[in-house]
mmJSON file of the N, C-alpha and C atoms, coordinates in Angstrom:
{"data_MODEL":{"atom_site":{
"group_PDB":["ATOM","ATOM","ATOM","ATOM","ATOM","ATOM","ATOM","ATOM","ATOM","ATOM","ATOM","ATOM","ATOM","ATOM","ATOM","ATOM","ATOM","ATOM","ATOM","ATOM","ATOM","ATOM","ATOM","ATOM","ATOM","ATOM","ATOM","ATOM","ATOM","ATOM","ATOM","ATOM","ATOM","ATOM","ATOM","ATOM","ATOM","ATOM","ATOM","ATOM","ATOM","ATOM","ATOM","ATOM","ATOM","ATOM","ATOM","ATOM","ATOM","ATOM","ATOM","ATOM","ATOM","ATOM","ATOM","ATOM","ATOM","ATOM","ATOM","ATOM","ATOM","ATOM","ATOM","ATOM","ATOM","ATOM","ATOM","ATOM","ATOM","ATOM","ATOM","ATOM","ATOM","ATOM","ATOM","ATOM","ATOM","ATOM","ATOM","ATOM","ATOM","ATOM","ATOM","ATOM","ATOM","ATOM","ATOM","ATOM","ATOM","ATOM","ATOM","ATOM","ATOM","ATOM","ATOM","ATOM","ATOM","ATOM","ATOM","ATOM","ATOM","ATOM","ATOM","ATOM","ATOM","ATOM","ATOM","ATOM","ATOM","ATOM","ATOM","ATOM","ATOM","ATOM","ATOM","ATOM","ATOM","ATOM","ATOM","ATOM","ATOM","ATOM","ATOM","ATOM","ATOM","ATOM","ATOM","ATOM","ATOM","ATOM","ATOM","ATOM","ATOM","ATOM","ATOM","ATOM","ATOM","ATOM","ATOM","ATOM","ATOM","ATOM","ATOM","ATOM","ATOM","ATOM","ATOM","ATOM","ATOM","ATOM","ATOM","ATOM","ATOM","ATOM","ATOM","ATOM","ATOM","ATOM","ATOM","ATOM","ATOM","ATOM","ATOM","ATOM","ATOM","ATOM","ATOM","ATOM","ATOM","ATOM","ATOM","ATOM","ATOM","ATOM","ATOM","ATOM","ATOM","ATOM","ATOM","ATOM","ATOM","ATOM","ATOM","ATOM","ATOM","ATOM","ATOM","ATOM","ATOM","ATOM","ATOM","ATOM","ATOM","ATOM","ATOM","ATOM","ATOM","ATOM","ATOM","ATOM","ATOM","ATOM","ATOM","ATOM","ATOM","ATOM","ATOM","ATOM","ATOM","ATOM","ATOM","ATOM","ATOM","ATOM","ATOM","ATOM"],
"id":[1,2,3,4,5,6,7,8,9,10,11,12,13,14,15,16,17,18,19,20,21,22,23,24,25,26,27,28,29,30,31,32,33,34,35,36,37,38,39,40,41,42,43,44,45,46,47,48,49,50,51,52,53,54,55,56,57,58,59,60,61,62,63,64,65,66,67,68,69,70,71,72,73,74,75,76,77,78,79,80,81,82,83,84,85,86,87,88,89,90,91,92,93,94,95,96,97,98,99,100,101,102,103,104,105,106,107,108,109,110,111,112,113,114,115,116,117,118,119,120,121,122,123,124,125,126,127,128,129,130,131,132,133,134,135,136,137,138,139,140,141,142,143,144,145,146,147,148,149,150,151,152,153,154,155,156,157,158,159,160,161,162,163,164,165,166,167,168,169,170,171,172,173,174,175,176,177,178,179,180,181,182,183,184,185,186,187,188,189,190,191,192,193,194,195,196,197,198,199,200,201,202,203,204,205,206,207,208,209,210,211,212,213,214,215,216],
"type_symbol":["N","C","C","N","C","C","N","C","C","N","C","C","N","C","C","N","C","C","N","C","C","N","C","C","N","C","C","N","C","C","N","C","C","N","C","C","N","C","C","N","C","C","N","C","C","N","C","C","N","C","C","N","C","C","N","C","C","N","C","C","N","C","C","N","C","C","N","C","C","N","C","C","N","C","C","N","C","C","N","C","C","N","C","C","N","C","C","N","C","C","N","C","C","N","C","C","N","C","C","N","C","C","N","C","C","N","C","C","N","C","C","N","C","C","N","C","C","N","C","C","N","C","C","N","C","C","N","C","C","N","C","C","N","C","C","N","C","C","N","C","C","N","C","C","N","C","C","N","C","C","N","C","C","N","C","C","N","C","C","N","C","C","N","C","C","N","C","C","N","C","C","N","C","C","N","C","C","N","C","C","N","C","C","N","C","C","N","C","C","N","C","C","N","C","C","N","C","C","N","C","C","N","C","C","N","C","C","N","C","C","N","C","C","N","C","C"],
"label_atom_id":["N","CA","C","N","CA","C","N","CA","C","N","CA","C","N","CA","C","N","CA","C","N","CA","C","N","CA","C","N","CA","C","N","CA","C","N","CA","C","N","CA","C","N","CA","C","N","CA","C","N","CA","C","N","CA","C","N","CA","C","N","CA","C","N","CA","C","N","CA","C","N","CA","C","N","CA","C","N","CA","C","N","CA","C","N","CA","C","N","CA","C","N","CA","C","N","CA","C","N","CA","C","N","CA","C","N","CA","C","N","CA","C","N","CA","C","N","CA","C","N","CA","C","N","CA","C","N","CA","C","N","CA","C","N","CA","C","N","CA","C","N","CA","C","N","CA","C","N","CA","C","N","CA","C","N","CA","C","N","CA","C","N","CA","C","N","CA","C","N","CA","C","N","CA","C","N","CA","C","N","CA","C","N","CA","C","N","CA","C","N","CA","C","N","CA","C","N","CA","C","N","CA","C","N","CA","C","N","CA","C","N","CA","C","N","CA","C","N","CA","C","N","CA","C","N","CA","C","N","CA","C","N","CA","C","N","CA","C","N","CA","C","N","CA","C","N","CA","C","N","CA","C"],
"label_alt_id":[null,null,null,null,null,null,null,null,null,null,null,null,null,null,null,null,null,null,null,null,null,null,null,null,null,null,null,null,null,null,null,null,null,null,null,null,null,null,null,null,null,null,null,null,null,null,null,null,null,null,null,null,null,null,null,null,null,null,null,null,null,null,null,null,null,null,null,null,null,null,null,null,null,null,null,null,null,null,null,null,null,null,null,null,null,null,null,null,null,null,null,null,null,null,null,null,null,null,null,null,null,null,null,null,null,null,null,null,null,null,null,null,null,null,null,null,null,null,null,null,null,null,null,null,null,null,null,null,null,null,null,null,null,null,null,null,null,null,null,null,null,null,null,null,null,null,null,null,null,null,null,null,null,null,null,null,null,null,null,null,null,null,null,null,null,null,null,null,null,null,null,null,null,null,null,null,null,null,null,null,null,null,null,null,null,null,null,null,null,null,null,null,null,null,null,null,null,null,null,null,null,null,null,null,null,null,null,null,null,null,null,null,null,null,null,null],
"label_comp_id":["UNK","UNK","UNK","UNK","UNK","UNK","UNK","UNK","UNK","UNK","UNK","UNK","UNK","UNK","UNK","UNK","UNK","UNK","UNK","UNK","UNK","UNK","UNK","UNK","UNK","UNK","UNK","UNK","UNK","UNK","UNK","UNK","UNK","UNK","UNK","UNK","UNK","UNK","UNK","UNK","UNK","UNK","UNK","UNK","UNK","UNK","UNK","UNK","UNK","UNK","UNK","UNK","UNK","UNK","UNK","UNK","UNK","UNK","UNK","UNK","UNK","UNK","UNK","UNK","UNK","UNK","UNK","UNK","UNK","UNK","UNK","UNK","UNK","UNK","UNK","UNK","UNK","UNK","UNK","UNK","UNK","UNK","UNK","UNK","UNK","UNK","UNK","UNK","UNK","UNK","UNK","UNK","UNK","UNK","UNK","UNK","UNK","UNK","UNK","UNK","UNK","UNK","UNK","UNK","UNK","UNK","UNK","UNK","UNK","UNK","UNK","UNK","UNK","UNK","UNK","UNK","UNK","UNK","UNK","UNK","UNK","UNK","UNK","UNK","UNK","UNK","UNK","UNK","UNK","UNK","UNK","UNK","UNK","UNK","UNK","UNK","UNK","UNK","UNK","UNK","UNK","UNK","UNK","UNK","UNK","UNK","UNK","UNK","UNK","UNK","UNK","UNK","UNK","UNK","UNK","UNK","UNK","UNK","UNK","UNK","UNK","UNK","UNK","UNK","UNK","UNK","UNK","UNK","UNK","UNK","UNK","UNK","UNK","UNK","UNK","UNK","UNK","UNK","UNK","UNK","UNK","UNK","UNK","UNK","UNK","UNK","UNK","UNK","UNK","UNK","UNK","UNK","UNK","UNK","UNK","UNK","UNK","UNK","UNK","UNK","UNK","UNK","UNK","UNK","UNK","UNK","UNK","UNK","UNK","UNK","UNK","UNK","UNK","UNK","UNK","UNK"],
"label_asym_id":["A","A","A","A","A","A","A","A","A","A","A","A","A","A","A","A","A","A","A","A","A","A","A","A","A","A","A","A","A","A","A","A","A","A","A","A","A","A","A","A","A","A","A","A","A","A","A","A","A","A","A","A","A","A","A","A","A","A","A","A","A","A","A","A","A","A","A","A","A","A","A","A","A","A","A","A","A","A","A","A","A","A","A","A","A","A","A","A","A","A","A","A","A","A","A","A","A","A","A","A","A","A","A","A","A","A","A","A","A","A","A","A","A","A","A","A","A","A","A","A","A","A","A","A","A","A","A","A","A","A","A","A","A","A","A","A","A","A","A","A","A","A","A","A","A","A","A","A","A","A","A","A","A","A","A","A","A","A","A","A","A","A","A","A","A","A","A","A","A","A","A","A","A","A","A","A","A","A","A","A","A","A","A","A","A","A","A","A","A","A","A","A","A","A","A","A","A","A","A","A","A","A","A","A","A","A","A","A","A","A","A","A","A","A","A","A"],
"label_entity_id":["1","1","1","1","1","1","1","1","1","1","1","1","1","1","1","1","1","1","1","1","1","1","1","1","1","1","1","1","1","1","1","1","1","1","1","1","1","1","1","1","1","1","1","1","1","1","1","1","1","1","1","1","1","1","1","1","1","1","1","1","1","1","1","1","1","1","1","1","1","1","1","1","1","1","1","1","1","1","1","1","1","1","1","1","1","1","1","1","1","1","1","1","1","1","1","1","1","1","1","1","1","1","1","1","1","1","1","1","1","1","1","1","1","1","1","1","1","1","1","1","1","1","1","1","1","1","1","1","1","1","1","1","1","1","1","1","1","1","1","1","1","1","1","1","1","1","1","1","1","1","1","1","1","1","1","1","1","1","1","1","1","1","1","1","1","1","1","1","1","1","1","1","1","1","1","1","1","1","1","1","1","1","1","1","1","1","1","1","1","1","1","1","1","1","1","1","1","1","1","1","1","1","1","1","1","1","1","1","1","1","1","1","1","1","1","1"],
"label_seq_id":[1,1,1,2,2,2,3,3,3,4,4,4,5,5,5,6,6,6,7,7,7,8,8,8,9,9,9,10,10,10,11,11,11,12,12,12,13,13,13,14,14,14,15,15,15,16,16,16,17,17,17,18,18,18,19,19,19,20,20,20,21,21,21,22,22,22,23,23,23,24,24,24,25,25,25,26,26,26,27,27,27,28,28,28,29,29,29,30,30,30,31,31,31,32,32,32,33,33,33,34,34,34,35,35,35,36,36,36,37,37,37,38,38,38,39,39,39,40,40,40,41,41,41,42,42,42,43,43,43,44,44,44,45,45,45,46,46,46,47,47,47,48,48,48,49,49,49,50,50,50,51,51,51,52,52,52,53,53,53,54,54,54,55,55,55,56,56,56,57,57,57,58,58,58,59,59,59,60,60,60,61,61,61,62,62,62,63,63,63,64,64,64,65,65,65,66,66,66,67,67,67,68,68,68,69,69,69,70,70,70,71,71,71,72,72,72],
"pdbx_PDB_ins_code":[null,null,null,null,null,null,null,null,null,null,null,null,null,null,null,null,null,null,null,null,null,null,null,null,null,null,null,null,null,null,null,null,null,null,null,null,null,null,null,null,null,null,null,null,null,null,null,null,null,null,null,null,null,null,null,null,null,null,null,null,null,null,null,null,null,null,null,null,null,null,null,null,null,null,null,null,null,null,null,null,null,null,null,null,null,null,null,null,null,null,null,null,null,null,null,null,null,null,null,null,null,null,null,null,null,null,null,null,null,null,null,null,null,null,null,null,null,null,null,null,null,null,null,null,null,null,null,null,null,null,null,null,null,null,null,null,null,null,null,null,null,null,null,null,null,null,null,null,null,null,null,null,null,null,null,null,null,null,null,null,null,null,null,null,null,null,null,null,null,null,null,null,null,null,null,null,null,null,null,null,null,null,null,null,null,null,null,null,null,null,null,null,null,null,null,null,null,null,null,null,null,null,null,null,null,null,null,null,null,null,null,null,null,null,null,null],
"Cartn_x":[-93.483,-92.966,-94.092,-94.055,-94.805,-94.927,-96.235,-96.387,-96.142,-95.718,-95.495,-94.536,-93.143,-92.211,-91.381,-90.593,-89.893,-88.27,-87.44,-86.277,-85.071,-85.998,-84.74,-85.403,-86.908,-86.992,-86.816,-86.202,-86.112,-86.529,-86.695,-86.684,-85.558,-84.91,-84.263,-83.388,-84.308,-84.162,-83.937,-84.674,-84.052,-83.945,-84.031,-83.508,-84.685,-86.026,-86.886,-87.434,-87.64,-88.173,-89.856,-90.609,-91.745,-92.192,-93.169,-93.253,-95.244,-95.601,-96.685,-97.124,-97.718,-97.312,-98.408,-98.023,-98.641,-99.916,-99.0,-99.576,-98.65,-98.976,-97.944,-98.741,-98.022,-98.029,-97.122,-97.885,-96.554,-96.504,-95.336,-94.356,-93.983,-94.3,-94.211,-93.103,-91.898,-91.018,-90.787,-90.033,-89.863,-88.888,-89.438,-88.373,-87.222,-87.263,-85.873,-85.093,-85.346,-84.579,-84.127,-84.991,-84.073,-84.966,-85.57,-85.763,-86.924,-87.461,-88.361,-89.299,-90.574,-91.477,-91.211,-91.771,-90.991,-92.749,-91.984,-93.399,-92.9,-93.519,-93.313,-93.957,-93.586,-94.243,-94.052,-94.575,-94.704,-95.071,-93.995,-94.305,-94.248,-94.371,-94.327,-94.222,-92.751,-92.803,-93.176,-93.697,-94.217,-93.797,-92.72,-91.756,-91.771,-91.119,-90.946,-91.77,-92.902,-93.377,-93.043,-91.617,-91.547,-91.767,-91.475,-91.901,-90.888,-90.936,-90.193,-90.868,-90.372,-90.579,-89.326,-89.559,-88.741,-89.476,-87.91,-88.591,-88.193,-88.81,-88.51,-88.872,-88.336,-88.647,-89.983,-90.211,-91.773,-91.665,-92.798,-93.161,-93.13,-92.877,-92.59,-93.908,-94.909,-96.108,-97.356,-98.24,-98.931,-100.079,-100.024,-101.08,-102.216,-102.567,-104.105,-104.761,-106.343,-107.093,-108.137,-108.117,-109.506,-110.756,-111.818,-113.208,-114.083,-114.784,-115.682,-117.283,-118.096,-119.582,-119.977,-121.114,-121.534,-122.413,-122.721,-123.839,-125.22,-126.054,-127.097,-128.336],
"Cartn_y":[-122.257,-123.499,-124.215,-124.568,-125.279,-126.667,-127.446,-128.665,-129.874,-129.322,-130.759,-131.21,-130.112,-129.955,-130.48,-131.523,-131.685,-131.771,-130.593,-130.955,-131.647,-132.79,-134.258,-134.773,-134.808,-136.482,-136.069,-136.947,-136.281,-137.648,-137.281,-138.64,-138.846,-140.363,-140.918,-140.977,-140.813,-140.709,-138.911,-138.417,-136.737,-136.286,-136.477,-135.42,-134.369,-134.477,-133.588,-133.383,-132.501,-132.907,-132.778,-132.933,-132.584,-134.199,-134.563,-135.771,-135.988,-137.177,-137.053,-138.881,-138.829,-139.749,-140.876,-142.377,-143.119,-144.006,-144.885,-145.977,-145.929,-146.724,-147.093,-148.581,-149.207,-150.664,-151.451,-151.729,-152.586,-154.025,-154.202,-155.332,-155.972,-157.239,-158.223,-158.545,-158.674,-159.0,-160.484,-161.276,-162.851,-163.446,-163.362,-164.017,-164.698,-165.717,-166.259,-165.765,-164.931,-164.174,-162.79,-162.712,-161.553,-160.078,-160.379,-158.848,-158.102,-157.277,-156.353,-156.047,-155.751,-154.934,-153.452,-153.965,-152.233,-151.709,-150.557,-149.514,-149.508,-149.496,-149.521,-148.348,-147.223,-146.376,-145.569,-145.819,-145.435,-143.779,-143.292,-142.04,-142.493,-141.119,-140.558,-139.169,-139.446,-137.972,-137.422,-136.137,-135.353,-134.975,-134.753,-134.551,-135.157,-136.379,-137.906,-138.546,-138.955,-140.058,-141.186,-141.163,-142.233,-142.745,-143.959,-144.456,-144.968,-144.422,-145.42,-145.843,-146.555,-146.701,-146.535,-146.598,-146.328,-146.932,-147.993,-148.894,-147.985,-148.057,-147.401,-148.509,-148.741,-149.82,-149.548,-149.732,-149.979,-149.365,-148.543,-148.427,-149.801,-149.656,-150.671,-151.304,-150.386,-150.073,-149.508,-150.268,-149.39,-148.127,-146.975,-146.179,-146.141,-146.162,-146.484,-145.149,-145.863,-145.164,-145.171,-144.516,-143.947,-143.615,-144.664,-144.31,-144.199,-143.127,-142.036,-142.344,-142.834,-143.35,-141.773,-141.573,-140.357,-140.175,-139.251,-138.963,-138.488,-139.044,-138.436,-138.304],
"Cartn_z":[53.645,53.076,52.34,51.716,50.658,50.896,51.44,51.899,51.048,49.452,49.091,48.51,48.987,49.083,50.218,50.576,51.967,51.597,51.972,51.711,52.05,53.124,52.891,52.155,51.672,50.763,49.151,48.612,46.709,45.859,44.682,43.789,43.693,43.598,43.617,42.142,41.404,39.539,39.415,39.41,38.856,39.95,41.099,42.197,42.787,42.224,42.228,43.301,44.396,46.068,45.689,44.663,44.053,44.104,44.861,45.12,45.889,45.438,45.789,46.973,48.167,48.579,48.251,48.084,47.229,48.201,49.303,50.35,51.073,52.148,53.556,54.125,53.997,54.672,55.982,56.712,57.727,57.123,57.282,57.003,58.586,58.429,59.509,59.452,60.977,61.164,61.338,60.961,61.114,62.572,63.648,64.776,64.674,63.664,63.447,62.362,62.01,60.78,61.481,62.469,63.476,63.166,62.323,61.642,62.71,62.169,63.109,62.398,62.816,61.94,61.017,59.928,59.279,58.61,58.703,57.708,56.079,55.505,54.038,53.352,52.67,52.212,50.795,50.059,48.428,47.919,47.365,46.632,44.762,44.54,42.909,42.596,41.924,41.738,40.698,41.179,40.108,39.055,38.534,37.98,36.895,37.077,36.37,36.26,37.228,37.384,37.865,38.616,39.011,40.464,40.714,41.944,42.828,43.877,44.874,46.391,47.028,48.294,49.292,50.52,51.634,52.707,53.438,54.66,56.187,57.294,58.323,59.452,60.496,61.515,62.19,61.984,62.98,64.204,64.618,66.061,66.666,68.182,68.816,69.599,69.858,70.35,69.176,69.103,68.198,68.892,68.133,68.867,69.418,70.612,71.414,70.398,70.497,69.508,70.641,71.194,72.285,71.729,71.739,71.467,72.727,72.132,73.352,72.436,73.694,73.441,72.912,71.649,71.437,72.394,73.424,74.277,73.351,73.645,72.654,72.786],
"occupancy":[1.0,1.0,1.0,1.0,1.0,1.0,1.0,1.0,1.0,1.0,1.0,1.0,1.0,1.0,1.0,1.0,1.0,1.0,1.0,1.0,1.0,1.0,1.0,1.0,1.0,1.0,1.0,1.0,1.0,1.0,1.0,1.0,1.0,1.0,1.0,1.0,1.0,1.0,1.0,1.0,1.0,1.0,1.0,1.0,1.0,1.0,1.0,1.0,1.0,1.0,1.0,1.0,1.0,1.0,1.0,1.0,1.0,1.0,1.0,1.0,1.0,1.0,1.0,1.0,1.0,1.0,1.0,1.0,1.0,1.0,1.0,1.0,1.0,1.0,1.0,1.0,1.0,1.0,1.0,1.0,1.0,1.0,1.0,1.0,1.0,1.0,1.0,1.0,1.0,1.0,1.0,1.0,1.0,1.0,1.0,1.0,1.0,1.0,1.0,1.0,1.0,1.0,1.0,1.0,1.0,1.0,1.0,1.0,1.0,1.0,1.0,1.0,1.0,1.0,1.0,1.0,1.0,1.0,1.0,1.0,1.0,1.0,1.0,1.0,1.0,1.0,1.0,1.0,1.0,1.0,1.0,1.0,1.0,1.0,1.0,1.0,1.0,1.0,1.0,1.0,1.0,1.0,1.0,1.0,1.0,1.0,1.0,1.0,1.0,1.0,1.0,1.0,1.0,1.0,1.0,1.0,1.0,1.0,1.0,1.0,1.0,1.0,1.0,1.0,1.0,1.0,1.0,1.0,1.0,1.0,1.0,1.0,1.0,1.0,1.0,1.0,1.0,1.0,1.0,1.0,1.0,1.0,1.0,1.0,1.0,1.0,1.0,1.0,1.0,1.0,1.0,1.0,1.0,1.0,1.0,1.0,1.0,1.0,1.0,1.0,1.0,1.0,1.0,1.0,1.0,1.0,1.0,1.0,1.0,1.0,1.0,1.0,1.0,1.0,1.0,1.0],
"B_iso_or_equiv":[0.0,0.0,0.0,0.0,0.0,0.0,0.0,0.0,0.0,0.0,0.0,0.0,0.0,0.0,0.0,0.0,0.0,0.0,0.0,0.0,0.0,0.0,0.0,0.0,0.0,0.0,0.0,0.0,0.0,0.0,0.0,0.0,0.0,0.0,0.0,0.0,0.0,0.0,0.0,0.0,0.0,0.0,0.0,0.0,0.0,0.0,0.0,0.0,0.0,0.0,0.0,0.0,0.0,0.0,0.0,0.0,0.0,0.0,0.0,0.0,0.0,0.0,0.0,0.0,0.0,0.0,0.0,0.0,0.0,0.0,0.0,0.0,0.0,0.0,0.0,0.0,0.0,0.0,0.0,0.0,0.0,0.0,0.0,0.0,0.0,0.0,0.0,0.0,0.0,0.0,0.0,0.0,0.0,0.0,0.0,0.0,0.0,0.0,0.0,0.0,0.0,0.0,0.0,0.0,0.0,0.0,0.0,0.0,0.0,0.0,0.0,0.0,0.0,0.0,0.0,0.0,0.0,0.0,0.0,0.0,0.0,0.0,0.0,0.0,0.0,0.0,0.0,0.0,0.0,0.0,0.0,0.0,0.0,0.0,0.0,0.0,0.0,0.0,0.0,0.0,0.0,0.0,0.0,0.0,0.0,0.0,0.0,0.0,0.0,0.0,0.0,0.0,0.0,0.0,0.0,0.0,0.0,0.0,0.0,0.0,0.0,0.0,0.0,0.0,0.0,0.0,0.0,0.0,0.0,0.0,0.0,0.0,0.0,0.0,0.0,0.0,0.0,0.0,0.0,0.0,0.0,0.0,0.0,0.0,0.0,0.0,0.0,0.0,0.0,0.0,0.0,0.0,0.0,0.0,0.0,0.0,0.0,0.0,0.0,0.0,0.0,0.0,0.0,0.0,0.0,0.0,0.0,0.0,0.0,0.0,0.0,0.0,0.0,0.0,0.0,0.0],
"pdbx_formal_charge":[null,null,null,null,null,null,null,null,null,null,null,null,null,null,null,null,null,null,null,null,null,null,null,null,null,null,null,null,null,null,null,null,null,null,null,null,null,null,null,null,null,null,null,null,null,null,null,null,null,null,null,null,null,null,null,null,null,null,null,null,null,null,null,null,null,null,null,null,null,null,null,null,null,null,null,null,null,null,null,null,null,null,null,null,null,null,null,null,null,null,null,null,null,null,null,null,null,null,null,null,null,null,null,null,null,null,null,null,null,null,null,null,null,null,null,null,null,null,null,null,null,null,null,null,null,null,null,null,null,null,null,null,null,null,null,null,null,null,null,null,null,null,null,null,null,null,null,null,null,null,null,null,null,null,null,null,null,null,null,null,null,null,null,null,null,null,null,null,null,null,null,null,null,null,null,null,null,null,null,null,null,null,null,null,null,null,null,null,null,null,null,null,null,null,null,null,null,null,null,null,null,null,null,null,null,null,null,null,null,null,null,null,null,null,null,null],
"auth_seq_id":[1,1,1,2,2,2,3,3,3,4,4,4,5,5,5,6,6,6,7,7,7,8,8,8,9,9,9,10,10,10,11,11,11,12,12,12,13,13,13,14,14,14,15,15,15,16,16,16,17,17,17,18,18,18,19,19,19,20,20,20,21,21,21,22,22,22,23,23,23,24,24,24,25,25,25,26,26,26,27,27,27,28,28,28,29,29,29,30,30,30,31,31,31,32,32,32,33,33,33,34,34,34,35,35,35,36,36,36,37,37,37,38,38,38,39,39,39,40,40,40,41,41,41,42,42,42,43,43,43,44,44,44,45,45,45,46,46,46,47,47,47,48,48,48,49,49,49,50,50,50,51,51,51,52,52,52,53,53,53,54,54,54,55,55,55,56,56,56,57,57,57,58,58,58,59,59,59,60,60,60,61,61,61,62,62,62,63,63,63,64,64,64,65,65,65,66,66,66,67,67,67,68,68,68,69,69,69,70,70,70,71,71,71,72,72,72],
"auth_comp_id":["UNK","UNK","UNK","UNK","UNK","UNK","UNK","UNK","UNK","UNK","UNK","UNK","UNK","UNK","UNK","UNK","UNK","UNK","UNK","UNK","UNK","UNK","UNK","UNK","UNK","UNK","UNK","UNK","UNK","UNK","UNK","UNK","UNK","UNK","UNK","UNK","UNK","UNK","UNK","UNK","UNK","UNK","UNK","UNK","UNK","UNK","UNK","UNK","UNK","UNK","UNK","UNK","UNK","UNK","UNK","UNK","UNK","UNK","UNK","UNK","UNK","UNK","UNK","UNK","UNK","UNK","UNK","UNK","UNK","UNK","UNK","UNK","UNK","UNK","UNK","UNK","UNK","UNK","UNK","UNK","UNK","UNK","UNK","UNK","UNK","UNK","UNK","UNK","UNK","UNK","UNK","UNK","UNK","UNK","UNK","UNK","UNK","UNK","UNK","UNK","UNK","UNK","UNK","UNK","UNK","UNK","UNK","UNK","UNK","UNK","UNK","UNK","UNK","UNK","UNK","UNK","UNK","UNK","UNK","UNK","UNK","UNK","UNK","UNK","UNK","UNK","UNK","UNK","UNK","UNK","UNK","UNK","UNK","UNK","UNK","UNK","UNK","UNK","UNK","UNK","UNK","UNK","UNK","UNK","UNK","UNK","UNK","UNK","UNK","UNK","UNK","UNK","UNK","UNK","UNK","UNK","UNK","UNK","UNK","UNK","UNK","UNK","UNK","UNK","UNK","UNK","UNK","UNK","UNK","UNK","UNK","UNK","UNK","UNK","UNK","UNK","UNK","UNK","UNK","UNK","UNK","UNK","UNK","UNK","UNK","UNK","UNK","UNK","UNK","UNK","UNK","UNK","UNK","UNK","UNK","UNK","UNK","UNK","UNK","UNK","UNK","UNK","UNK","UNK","UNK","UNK","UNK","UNK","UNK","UNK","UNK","UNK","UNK","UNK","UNK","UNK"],
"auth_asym_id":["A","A","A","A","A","A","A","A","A","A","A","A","A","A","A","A","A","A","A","A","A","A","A","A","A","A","A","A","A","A","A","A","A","A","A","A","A","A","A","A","A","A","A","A","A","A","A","A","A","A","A","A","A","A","A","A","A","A","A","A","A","A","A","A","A","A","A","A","A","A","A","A","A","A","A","A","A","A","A","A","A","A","A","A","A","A","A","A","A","A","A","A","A","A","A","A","A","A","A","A","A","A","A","A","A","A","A","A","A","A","A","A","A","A","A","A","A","A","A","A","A","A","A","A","A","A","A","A","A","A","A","A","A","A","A","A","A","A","A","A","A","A","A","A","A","A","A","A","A","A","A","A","A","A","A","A","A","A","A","A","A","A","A","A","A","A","A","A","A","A","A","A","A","A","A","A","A","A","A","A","A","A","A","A","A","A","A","A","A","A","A","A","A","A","A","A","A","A","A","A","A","A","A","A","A","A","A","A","A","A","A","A","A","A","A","A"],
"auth_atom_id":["N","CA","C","N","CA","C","N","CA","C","N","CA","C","N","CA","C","N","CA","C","N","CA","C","N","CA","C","N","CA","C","N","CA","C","N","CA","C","N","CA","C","N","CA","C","N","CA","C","N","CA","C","N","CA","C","N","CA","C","N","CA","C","N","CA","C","N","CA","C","N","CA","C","N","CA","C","N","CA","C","N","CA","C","N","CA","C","N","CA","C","N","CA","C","N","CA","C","N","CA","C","N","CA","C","N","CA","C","N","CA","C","N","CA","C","N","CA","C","N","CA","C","N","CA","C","N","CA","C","N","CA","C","N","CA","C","N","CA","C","N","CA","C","N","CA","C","N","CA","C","N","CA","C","N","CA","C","N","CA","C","N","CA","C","N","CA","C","N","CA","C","N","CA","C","N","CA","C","N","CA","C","N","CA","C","N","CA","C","N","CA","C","N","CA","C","N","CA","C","N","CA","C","N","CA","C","N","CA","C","N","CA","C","N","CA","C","N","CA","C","N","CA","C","N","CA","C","N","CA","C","N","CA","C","N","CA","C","N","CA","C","N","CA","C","N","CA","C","N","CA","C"],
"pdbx_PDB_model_num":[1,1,1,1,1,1,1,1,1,1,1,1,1,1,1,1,1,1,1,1,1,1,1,1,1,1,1,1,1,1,1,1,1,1,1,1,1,1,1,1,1,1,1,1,1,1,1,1,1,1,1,1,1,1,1,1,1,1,1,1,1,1,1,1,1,1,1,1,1,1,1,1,1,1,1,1,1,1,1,1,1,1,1,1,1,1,1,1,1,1,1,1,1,1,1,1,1,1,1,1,1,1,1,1,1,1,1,1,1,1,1,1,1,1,1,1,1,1,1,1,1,1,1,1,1,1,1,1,1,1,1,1,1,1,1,1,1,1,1,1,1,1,1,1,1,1,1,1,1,1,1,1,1,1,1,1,1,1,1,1,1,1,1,1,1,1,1,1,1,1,1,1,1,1,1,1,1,1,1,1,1,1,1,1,1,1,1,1,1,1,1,1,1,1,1,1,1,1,1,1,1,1,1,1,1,1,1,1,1,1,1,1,1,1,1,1]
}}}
């Protein structure tokens, strides 16, 4: 399979699954607006050139990042 190929994601404009990925940002959820934290993440396809993004809800927990003293 060819890694830069994924056949659920496509451009949105020609259909092309030929896509290159841009940034990813979290988006802060607002308490009284109800909403939740979301991930935000930007492609371009190869193809076209064009751009889109796609929102996904946020992890609920963010990942522990375990740092280990270098012994030396």
């Amino acid at each position: 399979m060819n890694p830069l190929i994924r056949p659920d994601r496509c451009c949105p404009k020609c259909e092309s699954p030929s896509y290159s990925f841009r940034s990813r940002r979290t988006l802060e959820g607002s308490p009284e607006n109800g909403s939740r934290p979301e991930v935000e993440t930007k492609y371009r396809c190869r193809a076209c050139s064009a751009e889109w993004k796609e929102r996904t809800s946020a992890p609920s927990v963010p990942p522990q990042v375990e740092v280990r003293a270098n012994p030396g």
